[in-house]
N, C-alpha and C positions, 0 to 999 in steps of 0.2 A: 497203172504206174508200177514198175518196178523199183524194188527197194533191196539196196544190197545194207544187209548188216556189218556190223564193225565188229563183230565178237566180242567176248569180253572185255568189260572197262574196269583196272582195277587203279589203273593211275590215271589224274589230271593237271596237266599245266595251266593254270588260267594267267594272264599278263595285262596288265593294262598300264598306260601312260599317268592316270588321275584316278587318283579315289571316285569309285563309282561307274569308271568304262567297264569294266569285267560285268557289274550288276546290272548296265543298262543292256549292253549288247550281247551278253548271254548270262543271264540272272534266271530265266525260264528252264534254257538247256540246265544250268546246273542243278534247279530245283528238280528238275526231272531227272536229272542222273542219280541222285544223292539218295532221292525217295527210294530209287527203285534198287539201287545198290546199296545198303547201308554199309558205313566202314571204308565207304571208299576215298580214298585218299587224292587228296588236293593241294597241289600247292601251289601259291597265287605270290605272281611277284607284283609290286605297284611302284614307280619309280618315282612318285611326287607324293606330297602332304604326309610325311614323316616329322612326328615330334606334333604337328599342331591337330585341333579339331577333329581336321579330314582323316585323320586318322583310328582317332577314335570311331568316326562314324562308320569307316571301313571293314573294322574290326567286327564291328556290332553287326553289319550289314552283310560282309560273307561268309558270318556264322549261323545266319538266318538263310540268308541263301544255299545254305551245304551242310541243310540238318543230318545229324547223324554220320558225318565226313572228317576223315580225319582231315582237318585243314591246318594248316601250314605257310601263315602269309609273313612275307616281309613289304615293308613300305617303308621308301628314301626318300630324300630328301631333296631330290634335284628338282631345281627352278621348274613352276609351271610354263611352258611357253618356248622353253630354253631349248630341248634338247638335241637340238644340233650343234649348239655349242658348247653339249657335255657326252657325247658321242662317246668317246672311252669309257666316261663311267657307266652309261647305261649298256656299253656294249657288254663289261665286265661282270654287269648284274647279271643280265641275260646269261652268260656262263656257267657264271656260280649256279644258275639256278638251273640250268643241262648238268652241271656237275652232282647234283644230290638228288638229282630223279630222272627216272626214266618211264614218260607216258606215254601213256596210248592213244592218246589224246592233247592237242597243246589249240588253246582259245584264245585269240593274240586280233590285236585290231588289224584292219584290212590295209593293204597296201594303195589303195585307192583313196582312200580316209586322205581329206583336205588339212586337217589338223596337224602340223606340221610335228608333234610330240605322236600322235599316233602313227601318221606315215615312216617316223623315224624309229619308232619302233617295230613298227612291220618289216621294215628293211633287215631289222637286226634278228627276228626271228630265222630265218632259213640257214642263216653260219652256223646257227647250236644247236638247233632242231631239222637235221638233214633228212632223217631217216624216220622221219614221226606226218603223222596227220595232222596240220597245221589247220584251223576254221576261221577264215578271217571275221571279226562279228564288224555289226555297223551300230553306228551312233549317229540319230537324225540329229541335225541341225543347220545353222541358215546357211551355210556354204553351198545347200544342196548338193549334196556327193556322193546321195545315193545310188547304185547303181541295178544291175540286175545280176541277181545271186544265183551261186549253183548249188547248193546245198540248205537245207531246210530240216531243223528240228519242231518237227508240230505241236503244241501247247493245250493240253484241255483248257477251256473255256476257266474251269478254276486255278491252276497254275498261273495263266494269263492274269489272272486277278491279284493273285497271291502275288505275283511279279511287279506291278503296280501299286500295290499297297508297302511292301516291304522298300522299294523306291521312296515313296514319300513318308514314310516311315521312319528311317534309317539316313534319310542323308537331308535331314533341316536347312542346314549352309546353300543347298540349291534352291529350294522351296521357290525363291523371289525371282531364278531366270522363267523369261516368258516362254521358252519350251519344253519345261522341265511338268509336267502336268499328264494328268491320266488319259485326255484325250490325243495329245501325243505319241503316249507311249500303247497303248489301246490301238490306238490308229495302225501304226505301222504291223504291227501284229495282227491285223484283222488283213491288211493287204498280203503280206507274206501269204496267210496262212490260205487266203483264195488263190494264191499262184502254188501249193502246193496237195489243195483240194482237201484244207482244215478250215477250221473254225479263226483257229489262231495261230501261228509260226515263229521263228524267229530265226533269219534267213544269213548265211555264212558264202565266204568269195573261198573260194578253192584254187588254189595257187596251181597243185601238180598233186597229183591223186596215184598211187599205185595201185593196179585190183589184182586182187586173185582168185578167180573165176572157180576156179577147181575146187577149193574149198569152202566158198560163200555160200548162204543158203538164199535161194530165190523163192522170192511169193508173190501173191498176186497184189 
């Protein structure tokens, strides 16, 4: 398997719809960027549960996810469920938050995601994130919408852990849905990780990829 690197990571955009999409569909990637880059800078926009609980819980949860990082989250307040009928305002988030960084990296739910807050956020990704490496992540659940991923970040067996624990950890308010659970989230992570010849994974939709051959470094 060929594996083309990304060079240096010194910024991340992480995005999610709800308190807790960033942590479930890449909470591993981050734990893994963070460990190995210390100082590195993240900033995480969330456009619901501002002011109550989920917000708290978010706080607590992507500071633990992004040990050692300098993180930088904002989380609004627009309606869960809502976000097509608040379309400007999350489109104007998304701006602001292309307007005060520039990554090298942007972690943004999939445009295939059935959820109609993260579909509509995926939409809104590509207007302000033109020129960036966008990772769609996935969020199991009963709509079935998962699909088949092109890109894969692989998980030691402890990260995978550490991922799962800081999940039920940090976001109590979920605890009671019935797929919110370690074999769940274990599960999908163990499939990823056999479709990319790991232990464990956490599997990203690739929208539109630029390479540049000339200067990447290849291995085996």
């Amino acid at each position: 398997m060929i594996r083309l690197g990304a060079g240096r990571l010194d910024r991340i955009a992480a995005v999610g719809a709800h308190c807790d999409d960033i942590a479930i569909g890449a909470g591993g990637t981050l734990l893994t960027l963070c460990l190995a880059r210390p100082g590195i800078r993240v900033d995480a926009l969330v456009l619901s549960g501002g002011g109550s609980e989920r917000e708290q819980e978010e706080r607590a949860a992507l500071a633990a996810f992004c040990p050692g990082a300098d993180l930088r989250l904002t989380v609004l307040k627009l309606p869960d469920g809502r976000l097509p009928t608040h379309w400007d305002e999350a489109k104007a988030a998304v701006e602001e938050l292309r307007a005060r960084t520039e990554p090298d990296l942007v972690l943004a739910p999939r445009t295939d995601d059935a959820h109609q807050d993260h579909h509509g956020l995926a939409r809104l990704m590509p207007t302000a994130f033109r020129d960036h490496l966008v990772l769609g992540y996935e969020i199991v659940k009963w709509d079935g919408d998962l699909g088949r991923p092109a890109a894969y970040q692989p998980l030691t067996p402890e990260t995978a852990e550490r991922k799962v624990r800081l999940l039920q950890e940090h976001y109590p308010s979920q605890r009671h849905r019935p797929w919110y659970d370690r074999e769940a989230f274990l599960g999908l992570a163990r499939i990823r990780g056999i479709e990319c010849h790991a232990r464990y994974a956490e599997a990203f939709a690739v929208t539109k990829l630029t390479l540049d051959l000339g200067t990447s470094t290849l291995g085996d």
